[in-house]
C-alpha positions in Angstrom: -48.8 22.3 3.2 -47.7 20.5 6.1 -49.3 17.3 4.8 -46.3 17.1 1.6 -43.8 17.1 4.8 -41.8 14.1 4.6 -41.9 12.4 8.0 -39.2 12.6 10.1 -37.2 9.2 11.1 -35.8 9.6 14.6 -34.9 5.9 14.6 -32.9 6.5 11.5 -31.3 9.5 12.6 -30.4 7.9 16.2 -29.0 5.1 14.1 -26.6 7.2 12.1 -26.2 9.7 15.3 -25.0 6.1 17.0 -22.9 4.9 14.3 -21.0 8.0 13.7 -19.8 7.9 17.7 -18.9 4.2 17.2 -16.8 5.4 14.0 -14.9 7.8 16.1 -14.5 4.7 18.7 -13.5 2.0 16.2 -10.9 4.9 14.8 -9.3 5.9 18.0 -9.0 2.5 18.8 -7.6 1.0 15.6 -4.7 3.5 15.7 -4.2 2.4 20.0 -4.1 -0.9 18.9 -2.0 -1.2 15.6 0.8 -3.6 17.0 -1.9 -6.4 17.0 -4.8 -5.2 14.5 -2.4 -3.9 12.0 -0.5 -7.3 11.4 -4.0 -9.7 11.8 -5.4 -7.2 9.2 -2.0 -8.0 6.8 -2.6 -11.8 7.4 -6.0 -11.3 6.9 -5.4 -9.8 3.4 -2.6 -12.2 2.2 -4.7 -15.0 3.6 -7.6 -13.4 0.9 -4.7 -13.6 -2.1 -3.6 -17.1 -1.3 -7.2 -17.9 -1.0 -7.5 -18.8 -5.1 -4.1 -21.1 -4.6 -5.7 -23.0 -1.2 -8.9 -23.5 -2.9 -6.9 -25.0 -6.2 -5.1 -27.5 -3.8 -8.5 -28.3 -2.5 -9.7 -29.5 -5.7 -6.5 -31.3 -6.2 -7.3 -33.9 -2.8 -4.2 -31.7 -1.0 -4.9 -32.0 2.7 -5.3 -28.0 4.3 -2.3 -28.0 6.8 0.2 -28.9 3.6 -1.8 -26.3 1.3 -1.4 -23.9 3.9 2.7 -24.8 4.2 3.1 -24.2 0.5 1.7 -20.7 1.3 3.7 -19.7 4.3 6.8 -21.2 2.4 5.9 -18.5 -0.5 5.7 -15.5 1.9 8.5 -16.3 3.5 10.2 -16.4 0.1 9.0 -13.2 -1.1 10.0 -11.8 2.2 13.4 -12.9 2.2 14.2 -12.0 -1.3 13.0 -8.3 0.0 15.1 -8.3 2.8 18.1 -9.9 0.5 17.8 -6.8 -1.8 17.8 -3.9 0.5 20.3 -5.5 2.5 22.7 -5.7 -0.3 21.8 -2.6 -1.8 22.7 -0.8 1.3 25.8 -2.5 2.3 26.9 -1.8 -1.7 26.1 1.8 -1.0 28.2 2.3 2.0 31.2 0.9 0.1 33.8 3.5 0.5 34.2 3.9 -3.6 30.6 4.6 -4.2 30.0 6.5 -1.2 32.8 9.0 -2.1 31.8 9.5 -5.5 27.8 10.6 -4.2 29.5 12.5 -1.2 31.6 14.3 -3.8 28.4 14.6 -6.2 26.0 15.8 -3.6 28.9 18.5 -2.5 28.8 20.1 -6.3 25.4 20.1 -6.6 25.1 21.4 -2.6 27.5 24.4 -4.0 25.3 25.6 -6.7 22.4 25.8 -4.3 24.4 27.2 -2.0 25.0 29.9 -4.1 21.0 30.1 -5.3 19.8 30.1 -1.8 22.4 32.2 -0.3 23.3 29.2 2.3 26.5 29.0 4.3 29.3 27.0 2.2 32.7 26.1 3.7 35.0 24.9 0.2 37.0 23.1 2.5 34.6 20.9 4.6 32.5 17.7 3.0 28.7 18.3 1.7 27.9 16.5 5.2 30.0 18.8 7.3 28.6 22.2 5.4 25.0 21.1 6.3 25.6 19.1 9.5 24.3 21.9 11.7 21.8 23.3 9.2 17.5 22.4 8.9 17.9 20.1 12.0 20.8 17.0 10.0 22.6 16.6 13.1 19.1 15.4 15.2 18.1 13.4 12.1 20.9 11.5 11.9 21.5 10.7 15.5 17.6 10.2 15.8 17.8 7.3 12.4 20.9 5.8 13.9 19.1 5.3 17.1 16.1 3.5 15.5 17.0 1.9 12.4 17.8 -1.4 15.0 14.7 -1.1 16.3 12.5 -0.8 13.4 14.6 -3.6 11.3 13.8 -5.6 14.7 9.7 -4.9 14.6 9.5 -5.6 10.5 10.8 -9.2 11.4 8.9 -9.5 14.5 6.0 -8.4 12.3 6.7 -10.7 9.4 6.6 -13.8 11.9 3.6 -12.7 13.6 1.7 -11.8 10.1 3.1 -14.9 8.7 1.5 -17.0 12.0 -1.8 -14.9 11.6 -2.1 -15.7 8.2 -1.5 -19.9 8.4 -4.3 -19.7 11.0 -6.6 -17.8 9.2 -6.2 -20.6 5.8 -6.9 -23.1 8.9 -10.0 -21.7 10.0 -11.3 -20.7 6.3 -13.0 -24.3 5.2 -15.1 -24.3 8.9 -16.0 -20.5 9.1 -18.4 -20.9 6.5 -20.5 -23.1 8.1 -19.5 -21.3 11.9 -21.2 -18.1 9.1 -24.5 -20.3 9.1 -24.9 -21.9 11.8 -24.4 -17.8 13.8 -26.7 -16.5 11.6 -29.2 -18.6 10.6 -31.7 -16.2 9.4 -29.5 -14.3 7.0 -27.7 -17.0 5.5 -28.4 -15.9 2.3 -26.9 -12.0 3.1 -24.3 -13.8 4.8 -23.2 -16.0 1.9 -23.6 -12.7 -0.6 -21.8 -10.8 1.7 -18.9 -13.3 1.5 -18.8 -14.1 -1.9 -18.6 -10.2 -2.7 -16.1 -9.6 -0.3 -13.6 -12.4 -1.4 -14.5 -11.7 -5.2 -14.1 -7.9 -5.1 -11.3 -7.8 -2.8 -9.6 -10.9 -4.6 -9.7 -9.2 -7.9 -8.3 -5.7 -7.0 -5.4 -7.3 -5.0 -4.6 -9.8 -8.1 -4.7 -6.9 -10.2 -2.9 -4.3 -8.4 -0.2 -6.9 -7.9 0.1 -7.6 -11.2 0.1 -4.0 -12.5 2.4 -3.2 -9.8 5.1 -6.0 -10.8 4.9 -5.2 -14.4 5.5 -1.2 -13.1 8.5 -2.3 -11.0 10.0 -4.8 -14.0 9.7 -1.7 -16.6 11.5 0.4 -14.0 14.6 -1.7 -13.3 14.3 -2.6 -16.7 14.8 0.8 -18.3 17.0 2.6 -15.6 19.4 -0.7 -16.1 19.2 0.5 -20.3 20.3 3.9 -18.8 22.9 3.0 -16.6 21.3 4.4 -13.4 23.2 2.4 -10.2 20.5 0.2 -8.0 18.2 0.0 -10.7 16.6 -3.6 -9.0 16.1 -1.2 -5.9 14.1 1.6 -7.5 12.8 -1.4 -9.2 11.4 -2.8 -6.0 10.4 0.7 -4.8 8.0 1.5 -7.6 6.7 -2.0 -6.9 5.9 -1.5 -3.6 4.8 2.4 -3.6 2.5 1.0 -6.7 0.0 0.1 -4.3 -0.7 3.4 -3.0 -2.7 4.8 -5.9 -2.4 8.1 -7.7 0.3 9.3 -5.2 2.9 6.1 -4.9 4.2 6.3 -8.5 4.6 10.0 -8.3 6.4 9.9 -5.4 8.6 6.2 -6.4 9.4 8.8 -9.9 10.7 11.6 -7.9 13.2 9.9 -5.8 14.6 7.6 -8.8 14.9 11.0 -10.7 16.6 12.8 -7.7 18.6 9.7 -7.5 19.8 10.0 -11.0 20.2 13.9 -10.9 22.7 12.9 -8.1 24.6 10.3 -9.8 24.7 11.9 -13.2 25.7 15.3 -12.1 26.3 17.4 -14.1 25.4 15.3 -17.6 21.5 16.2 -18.5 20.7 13.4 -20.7 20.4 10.3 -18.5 19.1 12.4 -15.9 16.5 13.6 -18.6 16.1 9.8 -20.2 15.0 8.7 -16.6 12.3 11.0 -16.3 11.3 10.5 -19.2 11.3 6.9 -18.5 9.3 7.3 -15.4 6.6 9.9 -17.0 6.0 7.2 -19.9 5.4 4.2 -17.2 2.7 6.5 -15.3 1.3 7.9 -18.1 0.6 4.4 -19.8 0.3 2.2 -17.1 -1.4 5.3 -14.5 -3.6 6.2 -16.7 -4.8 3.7 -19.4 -3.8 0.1 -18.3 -4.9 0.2 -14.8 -7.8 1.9 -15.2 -8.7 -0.7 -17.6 -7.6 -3.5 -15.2 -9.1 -2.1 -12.1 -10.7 1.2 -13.1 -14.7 1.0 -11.5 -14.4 -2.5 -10.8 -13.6 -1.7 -7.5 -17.1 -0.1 -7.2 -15.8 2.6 -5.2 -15.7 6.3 -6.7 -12.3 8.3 -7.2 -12.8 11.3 -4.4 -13.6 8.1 -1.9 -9.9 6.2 -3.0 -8.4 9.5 -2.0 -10.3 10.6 0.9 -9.4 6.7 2.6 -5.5 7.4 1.9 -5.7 9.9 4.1 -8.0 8.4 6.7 -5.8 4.7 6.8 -3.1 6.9 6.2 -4.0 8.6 9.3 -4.8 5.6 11.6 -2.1 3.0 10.3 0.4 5.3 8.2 2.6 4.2 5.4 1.6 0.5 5.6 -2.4 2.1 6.2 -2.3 4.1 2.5 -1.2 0.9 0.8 -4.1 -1.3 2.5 -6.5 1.7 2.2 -8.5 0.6 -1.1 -9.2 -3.1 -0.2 -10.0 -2.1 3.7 -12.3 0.7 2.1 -13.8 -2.1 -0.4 -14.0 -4.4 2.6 -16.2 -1.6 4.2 -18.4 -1.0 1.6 -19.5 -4.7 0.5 -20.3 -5.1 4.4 -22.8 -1.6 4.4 -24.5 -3.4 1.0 -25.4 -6.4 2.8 -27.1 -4.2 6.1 -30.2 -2.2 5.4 -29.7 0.3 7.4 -26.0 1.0 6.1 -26.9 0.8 2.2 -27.5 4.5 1.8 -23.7 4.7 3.0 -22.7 1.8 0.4 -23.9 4.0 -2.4 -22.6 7.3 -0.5 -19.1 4.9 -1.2 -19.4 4.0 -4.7 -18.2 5.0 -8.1 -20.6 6.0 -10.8 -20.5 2.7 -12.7 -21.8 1.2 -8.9 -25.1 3.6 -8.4 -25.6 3.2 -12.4 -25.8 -0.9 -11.8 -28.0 -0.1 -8.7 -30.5 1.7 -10.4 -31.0 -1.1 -13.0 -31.4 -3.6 -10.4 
C-alpha cells in the first residue's frame, strides 16, 4: 500500500509556504505605500491603453517624445472635461433656487419617514435642522467640510504625478524590450510570451470595458435627459465611471440616480418609476448580454475570482483599487502562466473557458 503513495514535495510545499508570507508582505506593503504605488500603477495602466495609439504613430515615422505629447495632451483633456463637469454641476446645485426646492423636497419625504420610523420631527425647523443632531449629521458634515480641500488638492496632485508617470513609462516602452532580453537572456522566449499576453489581454479588457462603459454612461444621460431628471450629464458620468467596477458599480450608479429622482420628483411616481426602469433596462442589456459578449471569458479569469479581487484591491487601494481590480488580477495571472512553479495558481485563477483551452493544449 505505501508504494501507491504519492511522494511528498517539500520543495514545492516550502515554495508555496514562502510565497504565501511574501503575499502577506507585498499586501501590507502596497496599502503603506499607495501615495506612490497607487498613481505609478494608474500610469502604468493608461500607459497600456495609449499603447495601440503610440505604436500607430510609430508606424507613421512620428518621433516618441511628440507621440507621447499627443497622449498626455489627451489625458489632460479627459481630465479637465471631468473636473469641468462636477464643478459646474455642484456650483449649479448650490444655487439658492435649486437648493430650496430639494431642501423643501427632502423635508416632505423626511416627514413621511418620520412618521414610519417614529423619528423626532419639528414642523417648524428645515429637513437639515430636524436631523442635524440625529445618526452622527453634525460630525459628517463638519468632518466633509474639513476635507473636501484636501482631497480636491490630492486628485490634482495625483492627476500631475500619474500624468508624469505615465509620459515616462511611453518613454521607456521602445528600449524595455530589449532591457527584457538582454536581463533575461535565457527565457527570452517566456519573456516575450509573457509580454505579448500581458499587453494583449490587458489591452483588450480595458478597450472594451471603456467602450461598454461610455455607451452605459451616453444611454444614461441620454434617457434621464428624455425624462426630465436634473444633472442628467452627471449621473451620466457616474454610471461611466462606476461601470468599471463590475457586477456591483452599475447597481450602485442605478440606486443613487433613482434616489436622486425619487427626491426631485416627489411625490409624482411615474418619472421616478420611468428612471428605474430606464436603469434596470441598461443593466439588464448591457450587464448581462452585451458585455458578456464583449468581455465575458476573454478575460480568462473565472467569475468568483472577479469578485473575490474587488474585495482584496478594494481592500488594499479602496474605491480607485475595485475599479483597477480586474486588469491588476489579469496582470497577475498572465505573470503565474509564464513561471512553472506558479502555473497551478494561473489555472487556480481562470475561468472555465481558460482550463478548457489548457487541457487541449
Amino acid at each position: 500500500m505505501s508504494n501507491l503513495k504519492k511522494p511528498f514535495h517539500s520543495d514545492r510545499a516550502g515554495f508555496f509556504l514562502l510565497m504565501f508570507i511574501c503575499i502577506v508582505i507585498a499586501t501590507a506593503v502596497l496599502k503603506l505605500a499607495a501615495t506612490v504605488i497607487l498613481p505609478f500603477t494608474i500610469a502604468f495602466l493608461l500607459a497600456l491603453t495609449m499603447f495601440p495609439l503610440i505604436t500607430l504613430m510609430d508606424k507613421l515615422k512620428f518621433k516618441r517624445i511628440f507621440s507621447v505629447f499627443i497622449c498626455v495632451v489627451i489625458i489632460g483633456i479627459a481630465l479637465y472635461l471631468f473636473g469641468m463637469i462636477l464643478f459646474t454641476s455642484g456650483r449649479a446645485v448650490i444655487h439658492p433656487s435649486i437648493y430650496e426646492r430639494y431642501e423643501t423636497r427632502l423635508t416632505d419625504i423626511y416627514k413621511v419617514l418620520a412618521g414610519f420610523l417614529e423619528l423626532p420631527n419639528d414642523e417648524s425647523l428645515t429637513f437639515w435642522e430636524n436631523i442635524w443632531g440625529q445618526l452622527g449629521i453634525k460630525t459628517f458634515v463638519f468632518n466633509f467640510a474639513a476635507s473636501s480641500f484636501t482631497t480636491l488638492l490630492n486628485f490634482i496632485s495625483n492627476a500631475i504625478m500619474v500624468t508624469i508617470f505615465m509620459a515616462f513609462i511611453l518613454l521607456e516602452a521602445s528600449f524595455f524590450k530589449d532591457k527584457l532580453k538582454t536581463a533575461f537572456s535565457g527565457q527570452a522566449d517566456r519573456m516575450d510570451k509573457m509580454g505579448k499576453d500581458l499587453i494583449d489581454q490587458v489591452i483588450r479588457y480595458l478597450t472594451a470595458k471603456f467602450i461598454i462603459s461610455l455607451v452605459t454612461g451616453i444611454i444614461t444621460a441620454a434617457g434621464l435627459r428624455l425624462i426630465g431628471v436634473e444633472f442628467a450629464i452627471v449621473w451620466g458620468l457616474i454610471a461611466f465611471i462606476l461601470n468599471f467596477i463590475p457586477t456591483f458599480g452599475s447597481i450602485v450608479a442605478g440606486f443613487v440616480t433613482s434616489i436622486f429622482a425619487l427626491l426631485q420628483f416627489w411625490p409624482d411616481p411615474v418619472p421616478v418609476i420611468l428612471t428605474v426602469v430606464l436603469i434596470l433596462a441598461i443593466n439588464m442589456i448591457i450587464g448581462n448580454i452585451i458585455d458578456p459578449k464583449l468581455i465575458g471569458d476573454h478575460v480568462g479569469i473565472s467569475p468568483l475570482v472577479i469578485i473575490a479581487s474587488l474585495a482584496i484591491w478594494g481592500f488594499i487601494w479602496g474605491f480607485v483599487g475595485m475599479i483597477i481590480a480586474v486588469p491588476m488580477t489579469v496582470i497577475i495571472k498572465i505573470i503565474c502562466e509564464n513561471v512553472p512553479y506558479l502555473e497551478p495558481v494561473s489555472i487556480l485563477l481562470g475561468s472555465r473557458r481558460a482550463v478548457q483551452a489548457k487541457k487541449i493544449e
